[in-house]
C-alpha positions as CSV (number, residue, x, y, z in Angstrom):
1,X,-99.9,1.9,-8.8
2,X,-101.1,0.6,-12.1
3,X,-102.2,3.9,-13.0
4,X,-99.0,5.4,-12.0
5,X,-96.9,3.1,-14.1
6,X,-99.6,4.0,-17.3
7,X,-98.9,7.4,-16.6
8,X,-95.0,7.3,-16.8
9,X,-95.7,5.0,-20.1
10,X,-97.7,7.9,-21.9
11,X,-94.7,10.9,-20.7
12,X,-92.1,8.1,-21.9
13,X,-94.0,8.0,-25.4
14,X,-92.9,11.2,-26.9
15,X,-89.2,10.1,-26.3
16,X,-89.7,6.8,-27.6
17,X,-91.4,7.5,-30.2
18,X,-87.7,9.7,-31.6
19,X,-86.0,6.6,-31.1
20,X,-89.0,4.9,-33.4
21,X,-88.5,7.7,-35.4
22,X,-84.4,7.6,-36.3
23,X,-85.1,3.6,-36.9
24,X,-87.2,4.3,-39.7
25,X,-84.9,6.6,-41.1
26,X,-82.1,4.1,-40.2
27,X,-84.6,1.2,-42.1
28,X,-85.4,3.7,-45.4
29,X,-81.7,4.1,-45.8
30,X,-80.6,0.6,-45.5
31,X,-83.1,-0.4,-48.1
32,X,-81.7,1.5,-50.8
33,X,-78.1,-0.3,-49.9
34,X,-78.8,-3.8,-49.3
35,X,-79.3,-6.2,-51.0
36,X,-83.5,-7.6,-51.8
37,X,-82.6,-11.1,-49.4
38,X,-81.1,-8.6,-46.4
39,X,-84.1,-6.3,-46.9
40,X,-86.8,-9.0,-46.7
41,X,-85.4,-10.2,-43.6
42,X,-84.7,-6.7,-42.1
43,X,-88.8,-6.2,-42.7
44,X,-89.7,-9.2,-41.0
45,X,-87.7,-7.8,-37.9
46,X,-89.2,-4.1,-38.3
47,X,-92.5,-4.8,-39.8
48,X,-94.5,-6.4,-36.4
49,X,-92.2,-3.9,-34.6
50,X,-93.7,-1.3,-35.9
51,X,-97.5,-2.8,-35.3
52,X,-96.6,-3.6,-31.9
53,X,-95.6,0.2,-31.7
54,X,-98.3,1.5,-33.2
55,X,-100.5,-0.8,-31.4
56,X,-98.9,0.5,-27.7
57,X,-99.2,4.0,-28.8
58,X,-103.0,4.0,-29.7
59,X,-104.1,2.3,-26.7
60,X,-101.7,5.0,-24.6
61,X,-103.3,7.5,-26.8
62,X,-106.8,6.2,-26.1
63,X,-106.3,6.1,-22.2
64,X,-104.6,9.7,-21.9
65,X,-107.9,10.7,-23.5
66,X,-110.2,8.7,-21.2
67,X,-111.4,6.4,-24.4
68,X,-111.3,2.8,-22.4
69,X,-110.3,0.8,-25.4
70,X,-111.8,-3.0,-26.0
71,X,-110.3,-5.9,-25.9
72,X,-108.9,-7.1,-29.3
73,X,-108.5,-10.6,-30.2
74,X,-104.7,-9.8,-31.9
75,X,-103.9,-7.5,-29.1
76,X,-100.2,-8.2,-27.6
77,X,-100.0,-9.5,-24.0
78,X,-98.9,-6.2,-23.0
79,X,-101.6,-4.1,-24.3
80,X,-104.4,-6.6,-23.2
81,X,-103.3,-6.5,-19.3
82,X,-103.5,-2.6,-19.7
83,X,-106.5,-2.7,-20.9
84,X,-107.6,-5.2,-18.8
85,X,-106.8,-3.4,-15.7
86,X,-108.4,0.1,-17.6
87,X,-112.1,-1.5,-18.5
88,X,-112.0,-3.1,-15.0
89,X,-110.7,0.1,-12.8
């Protein structure tokens, strides 16, 4: 089951990962039209989006290739249940 659902996670990735994509493009060309006070704020939105991102997509990366990833202190929630359930399946 648990398996299952990290398996639909990683084929979900690639299409996600467009989406991720078009808002960076969407964030580089705001930043050149806003003003410094809107841009600050708009990084503090996108900025530990994009970690958490990157973050997601390492540890999917890690389990498609059988690499059980540790346990990091500054992990998300999310990413320390999966691999949780990976070291201890």
């Amino acid at each position: 089951m648990f398996f299952d659902v990290l398996q639909l996670k990683c084929e979900e990735k690639e299409k996600n990962q467009l989406k991720v994509d078009e808002i960076n493009r969407l964030e580089d060309a705001l930043s050149n039209n806003i003003d410094k006070t809107s841009d600050y704020y708009m990084k503090r939105v996108t900025k530990p989006f994009h970690k958490r991102w990157d973050d997601a997509t390492m540890a999917l990366d890690r389990y498609r290739n059988e690499d059980y990833p540790f346990i990091k202190p500054d992990d998300c929630f999310l990413i320390k249940c999966f691999k949780k359930a990976i070291v201890a399946n």
